[in-house]
C-alpha positions in Angstrom: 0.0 0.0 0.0 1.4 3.3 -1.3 1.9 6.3 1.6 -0.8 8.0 0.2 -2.8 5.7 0.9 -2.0 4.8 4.5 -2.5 8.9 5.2 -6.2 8.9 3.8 -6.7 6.0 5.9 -5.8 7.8 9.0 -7.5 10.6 7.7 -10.6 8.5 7.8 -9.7 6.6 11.1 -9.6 10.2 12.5 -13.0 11.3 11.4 -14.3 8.2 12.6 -13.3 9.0 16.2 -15.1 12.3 15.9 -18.2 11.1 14.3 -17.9 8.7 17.2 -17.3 10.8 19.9 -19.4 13.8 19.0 -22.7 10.8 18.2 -24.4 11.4 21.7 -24.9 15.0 21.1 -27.6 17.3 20.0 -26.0 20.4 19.9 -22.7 22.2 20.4 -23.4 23.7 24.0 -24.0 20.1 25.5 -20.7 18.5 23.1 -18.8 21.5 24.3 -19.9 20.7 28.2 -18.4 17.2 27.6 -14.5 18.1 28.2 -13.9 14.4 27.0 -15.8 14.0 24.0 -15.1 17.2 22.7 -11.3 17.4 24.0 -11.0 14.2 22.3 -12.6 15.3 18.8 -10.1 18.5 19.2 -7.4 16.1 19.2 -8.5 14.5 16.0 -8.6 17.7 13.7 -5.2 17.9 15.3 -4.5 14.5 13.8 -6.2 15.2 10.3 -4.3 18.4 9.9 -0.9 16.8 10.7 -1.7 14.1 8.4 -2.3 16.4 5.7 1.1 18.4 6.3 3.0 15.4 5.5 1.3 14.9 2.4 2.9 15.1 -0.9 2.0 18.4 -2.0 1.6 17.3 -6.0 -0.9 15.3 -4.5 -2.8 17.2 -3.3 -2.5 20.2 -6.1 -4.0 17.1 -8.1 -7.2 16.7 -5.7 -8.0 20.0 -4.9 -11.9 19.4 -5.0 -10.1 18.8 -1.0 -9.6 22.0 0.6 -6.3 21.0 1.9 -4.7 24.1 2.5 -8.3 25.3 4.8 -8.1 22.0 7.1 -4.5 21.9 8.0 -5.1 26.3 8.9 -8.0 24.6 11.1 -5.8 22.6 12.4 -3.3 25.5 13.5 -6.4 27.4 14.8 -7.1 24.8 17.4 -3.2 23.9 18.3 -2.9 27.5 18.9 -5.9 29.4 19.9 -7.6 26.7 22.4 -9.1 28.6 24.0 -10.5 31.3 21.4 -12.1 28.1 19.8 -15.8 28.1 19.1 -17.6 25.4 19.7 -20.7 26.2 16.9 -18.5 26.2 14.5 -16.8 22.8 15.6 -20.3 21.7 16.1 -21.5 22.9 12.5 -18.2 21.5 10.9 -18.5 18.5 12.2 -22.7 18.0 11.0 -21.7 19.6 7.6 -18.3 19.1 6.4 -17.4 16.1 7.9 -19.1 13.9 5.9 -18.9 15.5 2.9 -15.0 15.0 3.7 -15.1 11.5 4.5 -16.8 10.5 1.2 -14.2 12.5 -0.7 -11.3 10.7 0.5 -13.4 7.6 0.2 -13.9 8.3 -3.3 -9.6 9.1 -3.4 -9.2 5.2 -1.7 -11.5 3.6 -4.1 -9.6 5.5 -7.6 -6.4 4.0 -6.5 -5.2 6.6 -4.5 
């Protein structure tokens, strides 16, 4: 299996984890209020963006129906500004761009990477 590959798979082991941990929730307040869950979903977008860092960058200029550049800045955002971290927009990411991304890189897997 080419490294490509093995980083969209832990891209999609990572959004897994969130989908997971952010399940029992029906809305951001109450995720928020869970340190754990959403501590632990923090940690993944961590994961996803340094994932995406190490990936070859002609890759990615050749799949940019990804908005590579956007998630590893999101990425940053949380690594560095914590505490300045919204947890609507976590919450809204996570219901509406989450998915979206996980079928993307699904569909990147299944064309051979």
């Amino acid at each position: 299996m080419s490294k490509t590959a093995l980083n969209l798979k832990e891209l999609l082991v990572a959004i897994e984890k969130i989908k997971r941990y952010s399940a029992d929730f029906q809305n951001a307040d109450d995720f928020y209020h869970d340190q754990k869950s959403f501590d632990a979903s923090m940690m993944q977008f961590v994961v996803i963006g340094e994932v995406i860092s190490r990936m070859d960058s002609h890759y990615k200029e050749a799949h940019p129906e990804i908005p590579w550049q956007k998630i590893k800045d999101f990425r940053n955002i949380i690594a560095h500004d914590y505490f300045g971290i919204d947890a609507e927009e976590i919450w809204g990411i996570i219901q509406q761009r989450l998915l979206p991304l996980e079928n993307e890189i699904r569909d990147l897997l299944l064309a051979g990477s």
